[in-house]
C-alpha positions as CSV (number, residue, x, y, z in Angstrom):
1,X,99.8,95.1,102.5
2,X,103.2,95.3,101.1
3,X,105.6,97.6,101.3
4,X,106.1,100.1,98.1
5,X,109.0,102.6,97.2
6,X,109.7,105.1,93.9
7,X,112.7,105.9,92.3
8,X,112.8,109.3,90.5
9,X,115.7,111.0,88.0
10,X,116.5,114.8,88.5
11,X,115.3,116.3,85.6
12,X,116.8,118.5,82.7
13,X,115.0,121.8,82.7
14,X,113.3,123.8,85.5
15,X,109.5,123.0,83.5
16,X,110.6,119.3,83.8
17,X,112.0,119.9,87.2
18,X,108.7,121.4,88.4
19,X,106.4,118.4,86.9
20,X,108.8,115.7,88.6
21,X,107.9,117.4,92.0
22,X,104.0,117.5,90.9
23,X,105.0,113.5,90.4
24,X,106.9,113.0,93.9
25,X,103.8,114.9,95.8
26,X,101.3,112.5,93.7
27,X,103.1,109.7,94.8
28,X,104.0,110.5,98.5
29,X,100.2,110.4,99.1
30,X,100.5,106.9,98.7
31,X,102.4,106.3,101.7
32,X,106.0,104.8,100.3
33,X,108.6,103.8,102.7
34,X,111.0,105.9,101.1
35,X,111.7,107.9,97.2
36,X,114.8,108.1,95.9
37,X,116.2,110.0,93.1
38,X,119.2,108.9,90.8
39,X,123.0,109.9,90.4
40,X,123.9,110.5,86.8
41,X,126.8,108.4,85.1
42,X,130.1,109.9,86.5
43,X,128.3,111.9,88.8
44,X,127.0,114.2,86.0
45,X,123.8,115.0,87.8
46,X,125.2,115.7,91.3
47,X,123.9,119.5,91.6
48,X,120.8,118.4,90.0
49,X,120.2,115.2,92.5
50,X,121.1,117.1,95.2
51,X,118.7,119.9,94.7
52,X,116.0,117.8,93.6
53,X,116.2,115.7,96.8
54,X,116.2,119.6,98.6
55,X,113.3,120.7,97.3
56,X,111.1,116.7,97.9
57,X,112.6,116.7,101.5
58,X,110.9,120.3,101.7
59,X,107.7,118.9,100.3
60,X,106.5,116.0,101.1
61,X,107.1,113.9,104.7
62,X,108.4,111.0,103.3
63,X,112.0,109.8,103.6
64,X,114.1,110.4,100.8
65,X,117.2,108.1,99.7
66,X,120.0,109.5,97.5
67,X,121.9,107.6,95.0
68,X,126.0,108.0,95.2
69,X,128.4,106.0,93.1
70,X,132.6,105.7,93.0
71,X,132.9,107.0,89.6
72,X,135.8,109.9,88.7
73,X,136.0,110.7,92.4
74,X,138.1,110.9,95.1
75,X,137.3,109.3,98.5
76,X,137.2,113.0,99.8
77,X,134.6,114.1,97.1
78,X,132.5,110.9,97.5
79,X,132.2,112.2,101.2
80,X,131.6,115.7,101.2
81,X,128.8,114.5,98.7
82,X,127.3,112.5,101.6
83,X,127.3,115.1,104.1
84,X,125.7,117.3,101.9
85,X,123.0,114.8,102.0
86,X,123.1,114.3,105.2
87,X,123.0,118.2,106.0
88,X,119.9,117.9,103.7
89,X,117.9,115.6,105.9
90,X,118.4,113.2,103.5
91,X,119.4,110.1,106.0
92,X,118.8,107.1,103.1
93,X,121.8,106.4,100.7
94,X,121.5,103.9,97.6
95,X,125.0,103.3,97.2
96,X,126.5,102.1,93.7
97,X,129.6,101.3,91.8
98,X,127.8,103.3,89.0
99,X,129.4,103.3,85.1
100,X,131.6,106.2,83.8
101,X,130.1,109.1,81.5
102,X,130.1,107.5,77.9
103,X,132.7,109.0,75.4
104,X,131.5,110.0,72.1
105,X,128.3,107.7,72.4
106,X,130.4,104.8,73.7
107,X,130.4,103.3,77.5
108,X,133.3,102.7,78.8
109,X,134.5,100.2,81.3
110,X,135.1,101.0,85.2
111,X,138.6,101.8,86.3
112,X,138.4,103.7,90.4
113,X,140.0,106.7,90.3
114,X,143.1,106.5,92.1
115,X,142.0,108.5,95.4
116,X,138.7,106.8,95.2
117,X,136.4,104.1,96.0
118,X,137.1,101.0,94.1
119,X,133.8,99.6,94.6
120,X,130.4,99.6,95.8
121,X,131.3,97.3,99.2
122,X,134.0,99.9,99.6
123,X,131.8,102.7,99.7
124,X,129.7,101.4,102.0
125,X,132.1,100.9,104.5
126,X,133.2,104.7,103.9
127,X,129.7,106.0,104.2
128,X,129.1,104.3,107.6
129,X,132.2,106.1,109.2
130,X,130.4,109.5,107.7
131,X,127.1,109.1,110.1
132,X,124.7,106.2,110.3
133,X,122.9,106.2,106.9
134,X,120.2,103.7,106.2
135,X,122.1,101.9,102.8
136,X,120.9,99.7,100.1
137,X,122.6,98.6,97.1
138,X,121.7,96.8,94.1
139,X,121.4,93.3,92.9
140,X,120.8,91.6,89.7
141,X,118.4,88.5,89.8
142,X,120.3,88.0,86.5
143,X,123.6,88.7,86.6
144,X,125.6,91.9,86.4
145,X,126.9,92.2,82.6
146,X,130.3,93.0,83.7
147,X,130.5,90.1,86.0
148,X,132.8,86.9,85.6
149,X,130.0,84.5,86.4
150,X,127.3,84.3,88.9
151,X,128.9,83.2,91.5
152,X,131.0,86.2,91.2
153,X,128.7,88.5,91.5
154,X,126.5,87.1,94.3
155,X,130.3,86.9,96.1
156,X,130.5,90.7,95.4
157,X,126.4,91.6,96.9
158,X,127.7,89.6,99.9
159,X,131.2,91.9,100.5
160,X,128.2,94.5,100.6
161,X,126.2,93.5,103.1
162,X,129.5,92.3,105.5
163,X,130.1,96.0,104.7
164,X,127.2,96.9,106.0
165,X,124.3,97.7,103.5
166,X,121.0,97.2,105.4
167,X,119.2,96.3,101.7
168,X,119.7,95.6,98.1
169,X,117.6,96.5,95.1
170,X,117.3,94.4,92.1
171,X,118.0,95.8,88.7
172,X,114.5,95.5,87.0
173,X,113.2,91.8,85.2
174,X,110.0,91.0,83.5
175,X,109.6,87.6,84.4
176,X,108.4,86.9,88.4
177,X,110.6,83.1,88.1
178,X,113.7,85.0,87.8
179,X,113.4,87.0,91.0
180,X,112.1,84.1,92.6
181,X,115.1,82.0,91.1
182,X,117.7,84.9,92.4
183,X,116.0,84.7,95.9
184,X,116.8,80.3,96.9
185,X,120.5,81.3,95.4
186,X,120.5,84.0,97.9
187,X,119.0,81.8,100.4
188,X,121.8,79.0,99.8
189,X,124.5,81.0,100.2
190,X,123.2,82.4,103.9
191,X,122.7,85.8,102.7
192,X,119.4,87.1,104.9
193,X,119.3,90.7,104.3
194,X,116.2,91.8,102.9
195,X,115.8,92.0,98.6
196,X,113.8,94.4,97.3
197,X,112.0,93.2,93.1
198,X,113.2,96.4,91.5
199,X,110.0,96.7,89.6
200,X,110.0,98.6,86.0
201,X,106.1,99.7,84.5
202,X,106.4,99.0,80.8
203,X,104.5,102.5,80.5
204,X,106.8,103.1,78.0
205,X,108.2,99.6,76.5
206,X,110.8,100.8,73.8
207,X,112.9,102.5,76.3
208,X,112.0,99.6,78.7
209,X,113.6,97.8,75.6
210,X,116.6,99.3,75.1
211,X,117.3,99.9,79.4
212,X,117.1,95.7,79.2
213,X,119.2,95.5,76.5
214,X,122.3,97.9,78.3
215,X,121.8,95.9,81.9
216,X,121.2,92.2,80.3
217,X,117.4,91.8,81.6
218,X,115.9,89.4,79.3
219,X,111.9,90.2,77.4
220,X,109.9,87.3,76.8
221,X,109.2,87.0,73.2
222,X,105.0,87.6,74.2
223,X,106.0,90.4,76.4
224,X,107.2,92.4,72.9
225,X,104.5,91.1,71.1
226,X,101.8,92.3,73.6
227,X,103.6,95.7,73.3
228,X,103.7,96.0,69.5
229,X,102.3,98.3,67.4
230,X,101.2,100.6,70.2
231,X,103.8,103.4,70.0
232,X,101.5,105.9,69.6
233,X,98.4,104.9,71.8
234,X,99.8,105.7,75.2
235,X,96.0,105.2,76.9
236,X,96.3,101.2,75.8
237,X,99.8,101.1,76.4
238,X,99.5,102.7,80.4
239,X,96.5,99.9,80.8
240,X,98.4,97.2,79.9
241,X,101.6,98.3,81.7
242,X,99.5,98.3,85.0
243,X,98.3,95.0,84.0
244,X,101.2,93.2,83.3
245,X,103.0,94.6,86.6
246,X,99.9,94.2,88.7
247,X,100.1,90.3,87.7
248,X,104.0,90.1,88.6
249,X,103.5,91.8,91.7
250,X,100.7,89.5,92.6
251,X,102.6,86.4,91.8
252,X,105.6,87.4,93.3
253,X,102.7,88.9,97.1
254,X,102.1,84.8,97.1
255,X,105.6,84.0,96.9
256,X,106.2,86.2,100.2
257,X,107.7,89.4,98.8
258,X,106.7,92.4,101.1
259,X,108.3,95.4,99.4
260,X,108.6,96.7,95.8
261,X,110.6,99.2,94.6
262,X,109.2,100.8,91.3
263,X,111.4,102.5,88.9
264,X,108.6,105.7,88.0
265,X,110.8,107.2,84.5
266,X,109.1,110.1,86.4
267,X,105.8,108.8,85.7
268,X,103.1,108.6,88.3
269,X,100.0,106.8,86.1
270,X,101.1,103.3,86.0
271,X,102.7,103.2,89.6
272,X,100.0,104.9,91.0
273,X,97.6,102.5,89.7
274,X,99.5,99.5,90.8
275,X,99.7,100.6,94.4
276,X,96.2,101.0,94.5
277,X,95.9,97.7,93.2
278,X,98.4,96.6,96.5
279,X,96.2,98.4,98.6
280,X,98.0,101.7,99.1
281,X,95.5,104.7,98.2
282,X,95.7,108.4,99.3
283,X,95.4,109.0,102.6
């Protein structure tokens, strides 16, 4: 049975706040190796992450990873974010380069602040001289958007690992092949730290749209045809969202993958059926 793990965003308003830990508690019975819960662009949601991963550490037993980027920070504040986690029980970090707060509707491209991290590889180093967090950082089966080719980028998930990440994540994909692809290249250039399929439910496939559009996933052409027309009949669209994921998942259990990571959008339905379908059920 393969490993599973969900990735949760704090939420806006204490109702919402109070449904996502209804969400966490559904999914903890499903025995994840870890949940983690996102930091906003520019570390806009830092009182927010840090309080949602409070109040899941004090519900449910499972361990909980926080996300931490560079962005509009000094080293110093990076850190004391980190022990704040770490004072939490929170011993799991995800650590990211992460994209500035957008001005007036419009991203913006990275520049470290001048006290501050200058990348992800740079962060991890820092956080290991913090205490010994577990780390894991992400990856992109397809190529970061911002990166000068892909040889570029896989140099720049290797400086990661030699900096001591334990893991990396990949950004989301819809197609098993391109994970599969991403994994030989990893292979042939001797990187042998575990890759976790970053897994994305098309529960909700405009947004899923748009998310692939900003990060440079590609849809297949029958993936938005499958999906079309059914904006407003969520019961057909959460069936074939577990479909569709069940049948990547499967492909990519016969190709030897042993963990996924699901991105839940705070949803439990479709990830909950999928890891029944992996052979995780409540216990």
């Amino acid at each position: 049975m393969p490993k599973i793990s969900f990735e949760f965003f704090p939420a806006k308003t204490e109702k919402g706040a109070a449904k996502l830990l209804q969400t966490a508690q559904t999914l903890a019975g499903l025995d994840p190796k870890f949940m983690s819960v996102t930091y906003g662009a520019g570390g806009s949601t830092q009182e927010r992450t840090l309080k949602t991963l409070r109040d899941m550490v004090g519900l449910v037993s499972v361990p909980m990873a926080g996300h931490l980027t560079c962005v509009d920070a000094s080293k110093g504040e990076v850190d004391d974010v980190a022990r704040a986690y770490w004072d939490s029980g929170v011993r799991h970090i995800v650590a990211l380069r992460g994209d500035p707060r957008p001005v007036e509707g419009k991203s913006r491209s990275f520049e470290p602040h001048p006290q501050g991290y200058r990348n992800a590889a740079e962060l991890v180093a820092g956080l290991k001289k913090i205490a010994p967090f577990e780390i894991s950082v992400a990856a992109y089966p397809e190529t970061h958007p911002e990166a000068q080719s892909p040889e570029a980028d896989l140099d720049n998930l290797k400086r990661k690992f030699d900096a001591g990440a334990d893991r990396a994540i990949t950004q989301f994909f819809f197609q098993a092949d391109r994970f599969l692809r991403f994994r030989d290249r990893l292979a042939a250039h001797n990187m042998t730290k575990p890759v976790v399929p970053g897994i994305l439910p098309l529960s909700n496939p405009a947004q899923a749209w748009g998310f692939a559009e900003m990060c440079g996933a590609s849809v297949p052409q029958d993936l938005r045809h499958l999906f079309a027309g059914l904006e407003d009949d969520v019961a057909v669209r959460t069936h074939l969202a577990a479909v569709m994921t069940d049948r990547m998942c499967q492909k990519l259990l016969d190709e030897g993958v042993d963990h996924f990571h699901f991105y839940t959008l705070n949803q439990s339905a479709t990830c909950a059926a999928v890891s029944r379908l992996l052979g995780h059920f409540p216990g």
